[in-house]
C-alpha positions in Angstrom: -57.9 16.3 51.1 -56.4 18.1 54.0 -52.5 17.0 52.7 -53.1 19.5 49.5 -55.1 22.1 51.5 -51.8 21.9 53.8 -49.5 22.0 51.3 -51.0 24.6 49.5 -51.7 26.3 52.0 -48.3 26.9 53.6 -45.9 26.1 50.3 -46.4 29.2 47.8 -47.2 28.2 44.8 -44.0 28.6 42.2 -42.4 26.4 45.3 -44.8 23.6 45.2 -44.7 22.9 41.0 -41.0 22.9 41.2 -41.1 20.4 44.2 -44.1 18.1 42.0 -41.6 18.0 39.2 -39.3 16.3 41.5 -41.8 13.2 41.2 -42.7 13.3 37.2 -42.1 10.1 35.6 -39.4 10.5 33.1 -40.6 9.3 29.5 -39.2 5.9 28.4 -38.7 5.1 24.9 -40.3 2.1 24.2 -38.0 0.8 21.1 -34.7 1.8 20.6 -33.0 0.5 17.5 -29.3 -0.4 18.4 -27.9 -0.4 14.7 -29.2 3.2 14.4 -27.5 4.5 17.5 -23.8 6.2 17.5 -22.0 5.1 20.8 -19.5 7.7 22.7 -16.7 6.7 25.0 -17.0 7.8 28.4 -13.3 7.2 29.6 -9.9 6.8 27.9 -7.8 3.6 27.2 -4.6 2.0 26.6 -3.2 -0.4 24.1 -1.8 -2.9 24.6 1.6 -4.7 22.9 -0.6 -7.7 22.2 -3.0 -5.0 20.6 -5.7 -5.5 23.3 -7.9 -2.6 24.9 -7.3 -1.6 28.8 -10.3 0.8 29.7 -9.2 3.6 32.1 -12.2 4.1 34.5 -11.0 6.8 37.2 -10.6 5.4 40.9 -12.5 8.5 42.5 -14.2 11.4 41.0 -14.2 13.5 44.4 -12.0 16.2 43.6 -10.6 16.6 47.1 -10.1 13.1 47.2 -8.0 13.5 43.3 -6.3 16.3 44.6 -5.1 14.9 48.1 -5.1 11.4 48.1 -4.5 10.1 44.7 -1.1 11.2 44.1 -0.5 8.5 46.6 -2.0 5.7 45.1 0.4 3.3 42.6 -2.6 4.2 39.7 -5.2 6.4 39.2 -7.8 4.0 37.3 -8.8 1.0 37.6 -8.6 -1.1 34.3 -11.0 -3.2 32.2 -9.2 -5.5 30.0 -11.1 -6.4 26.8 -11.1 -9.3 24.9 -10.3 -9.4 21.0 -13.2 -8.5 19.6 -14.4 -5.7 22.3 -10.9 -4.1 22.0 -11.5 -3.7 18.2 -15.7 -2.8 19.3 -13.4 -0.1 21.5 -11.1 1.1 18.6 -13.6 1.8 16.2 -16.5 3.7 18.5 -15.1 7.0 17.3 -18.7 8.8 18.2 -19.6 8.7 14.4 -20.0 5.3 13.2 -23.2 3.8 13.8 -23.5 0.2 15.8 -24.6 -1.5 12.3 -21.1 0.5 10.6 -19.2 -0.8 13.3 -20.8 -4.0 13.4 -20.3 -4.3 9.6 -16.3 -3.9 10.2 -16.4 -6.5 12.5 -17.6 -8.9 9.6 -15.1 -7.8 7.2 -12.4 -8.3 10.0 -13.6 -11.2 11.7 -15.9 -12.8 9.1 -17.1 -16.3 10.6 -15.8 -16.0 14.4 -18.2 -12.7 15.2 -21.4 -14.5 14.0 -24.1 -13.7 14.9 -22.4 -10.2 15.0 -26.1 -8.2 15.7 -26.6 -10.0 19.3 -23.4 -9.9 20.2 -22.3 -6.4 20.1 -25.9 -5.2 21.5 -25.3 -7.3 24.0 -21.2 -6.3 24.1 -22.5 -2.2 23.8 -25.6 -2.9 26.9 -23.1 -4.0 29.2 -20.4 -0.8 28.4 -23.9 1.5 28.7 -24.9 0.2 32.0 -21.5 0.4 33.1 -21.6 4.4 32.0 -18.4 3.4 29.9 -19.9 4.5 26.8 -23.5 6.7 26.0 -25.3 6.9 22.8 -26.3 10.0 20.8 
């Protein structure tokens, strides 16, 4: 009783709501369909001669560190090799194909070797998103 007589008391009002939404909860969606999602990619990349994917993830995102120190470094990224089938996940996430238009490619490409193709590129696309190498939309 005396912590909110406190607060309000010294902490006008306007002040105090914006500090409370500080400490909201943020909503969480419950059930998210994968195949329904459209993944973005967060970074750049280069291919390969053997036609494999390096993801370009930048070193440092500090711009005084990018403007002082990086010119110095041999690279600026750090790279993320992918294996066949994420570098052809990689080439086709063009940020309008759907993960079950993708996934449906990778059948027609891959046919036998990708099954089960539903698990594995949720699984494949969970790992990019918690890396923050891809987002959906």
């Amino acid at each position: 009783m005396f912590s909110s007589v406190f607060l309000f008391g010294l902490i006008p009002r306007k002040y105090f709501i914006g500090l409370m939404s500080l400490f909201k909860k943020k909503k969480k969606i419950d059930y998210v369909n994968y195949l329904d999602l459209i993944p973005i990619k967060e970074y750049e990349h280069e291919l390969l001669e053997d036609g494999l994917i390096n993801i370009l993830i930048p070193k440092f995102t500090n711009r005084f560190i990018v403007e002082n120190i990086l010119p110095r470094l041999r690279s600026p990224h750090i790279k993320a090799k992918l294996d066949e089938f994420g570098s052809e996940v990689w080439k086709l996430i063009d940020g309008y194909r759907t993960v079950d238009e993708i996934s449906k490619k990778l059948v027609e490409k891959f046919d036998d070797r990708i099954q089960p193709v539903h698990e594995r590129i949720t699984k494949f696309l969970s790992h990019l998103r918690s890396h923050n190498m891809i987002k959906f939309k």
